[in-house]
C-alpha positions, 0 to 999 in steps of 0.5 A: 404242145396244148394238146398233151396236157389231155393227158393224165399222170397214169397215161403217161406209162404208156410213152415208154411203150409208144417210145419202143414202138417207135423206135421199132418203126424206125425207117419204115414207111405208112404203105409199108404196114399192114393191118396187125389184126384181122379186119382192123382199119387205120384209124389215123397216121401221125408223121406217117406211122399208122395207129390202128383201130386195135392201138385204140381199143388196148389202150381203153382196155388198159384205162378200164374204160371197156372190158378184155374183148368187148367190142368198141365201135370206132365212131363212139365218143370213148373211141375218139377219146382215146384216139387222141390220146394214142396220138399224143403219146405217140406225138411225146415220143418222136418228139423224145426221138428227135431230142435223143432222150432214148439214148439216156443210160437211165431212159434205156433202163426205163425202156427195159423195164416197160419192155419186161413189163409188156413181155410179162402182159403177154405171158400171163394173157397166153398162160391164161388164154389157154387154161381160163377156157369156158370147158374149165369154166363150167367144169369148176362151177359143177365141183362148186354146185357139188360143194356148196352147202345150201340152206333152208329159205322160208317163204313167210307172211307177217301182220305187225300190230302196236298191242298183243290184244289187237294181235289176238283179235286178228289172230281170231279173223285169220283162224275164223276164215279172214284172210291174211293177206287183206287183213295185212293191207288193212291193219299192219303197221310195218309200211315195208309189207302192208301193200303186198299183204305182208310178203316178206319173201324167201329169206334164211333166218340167220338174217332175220331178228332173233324173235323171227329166227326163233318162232320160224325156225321149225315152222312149216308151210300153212302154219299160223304162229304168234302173235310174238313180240318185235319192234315195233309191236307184236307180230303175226307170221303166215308161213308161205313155203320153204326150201333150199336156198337156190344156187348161185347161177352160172352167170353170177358165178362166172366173174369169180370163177375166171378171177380165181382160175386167173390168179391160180394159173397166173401163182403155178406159172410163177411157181415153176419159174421160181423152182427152176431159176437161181434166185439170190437176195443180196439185200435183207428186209429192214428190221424196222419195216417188220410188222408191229404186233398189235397193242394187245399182243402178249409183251415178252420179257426183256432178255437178260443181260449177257452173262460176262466172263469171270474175272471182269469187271 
């Protein structure tokens, strides 16, 4: 048994799902299986039951090691890994069959509900299959393009300098034909720009200091402003460029987009089984488990005592 202890807690859920199998390969034979996907290859045979390369690679998926469709070569150390896993549950469950623990009343529950679980797994991947396709993929992108409100970048330079004086004079350089740029390398104080002659790149000014927010704000390219007042002393700005902020690309966007038609799939599928099944709660939510309202929520009066009827006392 030294090599169960291998496993961790989360991957002993799946000793119900290598139990029903098992117990659906009752009396069948190592000759008698064929491959279960096109090109798969035996990877290994406990007591004559095969376990397949794809056994393998759903068990990784459902570990998060590898993604939904990623390929996973079978000589990697994750796939040995995970082969040695799939062999000890499946070791923990004919052990569980010899000692007839399937036929416990609470186990056979346990294994329904793996059952219906797995069942549940196969729905959603079908329902998702079909709709998460890359032609909705893109089209849902587009509509996002349309939609997307993009704001202005502006493309700036800066020389930073301890005193207003000292910003003058280099504001004088700069008007009298110096270059901006050397004189960024040869007299800023800001260490993040000096050596790129002050580039400070395309940035929005929502996420600038108020200071630079305001003096850019209707700046235009080629113009000279400042100096004005900042951390760290007073700054001259160059104004490079400005435009609209780029879209997001199809490639980051893509991840979100598949979430998002995953889930809307995944919430109009349980929708049109809840509409057409009869539903019926037999057990209310415990007042005590209700939400508390937050310290500096409005207090409500307490309710009057009930009025008693004349005549009592």
């Amino acid at each position: 048994m030294a090599a169960a202890k291998s496993l961790r807690p989360a991957q002993l859920a799946g000793l119900m799902l290598a139990l029903s199998l098992a117990l659906a390969a009752c009396g069948k034979g190592a000759g008698a299986e064929k491959p279960p996907e096109r090109g798969d290859v035996a990877a290994a045979t406990v007591d004559g039951q095969v376990v397949w390369a794809s056994d393998v690679k759903r068990e990784a998926v459902t570990q998060g090691l590898i993604g939904e469709g990623e390929p996973l070569d079978v000589s990697s150390d994750i796939f040995h890994k995970v082969l040695d896993q799939v062999i000890d549950q499946k070791l923990l469950a004919g052990e569980a069959l010899k000692r007839k623990l399937d036929k416990d009343p609470m186990a056979q529950r346990r294994l329904a509900a793996a059952r219906e679980r797995i069942l549940g797994d196969i729905l959603v991947e079908s329902v998702v299959a079909d709709a998460v396709n890359e032609n909705a993929i893109r089209s849902l992108y587009q509509e996002q393009l349309k939609l997307a409100k993009r704001a202005q970048e502006i493309h700036a330079r800066q020389i930073v300098l301890p005193t207003q004086a000292e910003a003058d004079a280099v504001r004088k350089m700069i008007q009298s034909g110096a270059s901006f740029e050397a004189l960024a390398m040869e007299k800023s104080t800001d260490a993040a720009t000096r050596f790129n002659g002050g580039d400070m790149g395309y940035f929005t000014t929502d996420v600038m200091p108020e200071a630079y927010a305001g003096a850019l704000k209707t700046a235009k390219p080629g113009q000279l402003i400042g100096p004005i007042p900042v951390e760290g002393g007073f700054a001259l700005l160059k104004v490079e460029d400005r435009r609209l902020e780029p879209p997001l690309t199809f490639e980051a966007a893509r991840p979100q987009i598949v979430r998002f038609l995953t889930y809307d799939q995944i919430r109009d599928q349980l929708e049109k089984l809840r509409a057409r099944s009869k539903i019926v709660r037999l057990v209310k939510a415990d007042a005590a488990s209700a939400p508390v309202p937050p310290a500096d929520a409005p207090k409500t009066s307490p309710a009057p005592p009930a009025a008693q009827p004349e005549g009592k006392k």
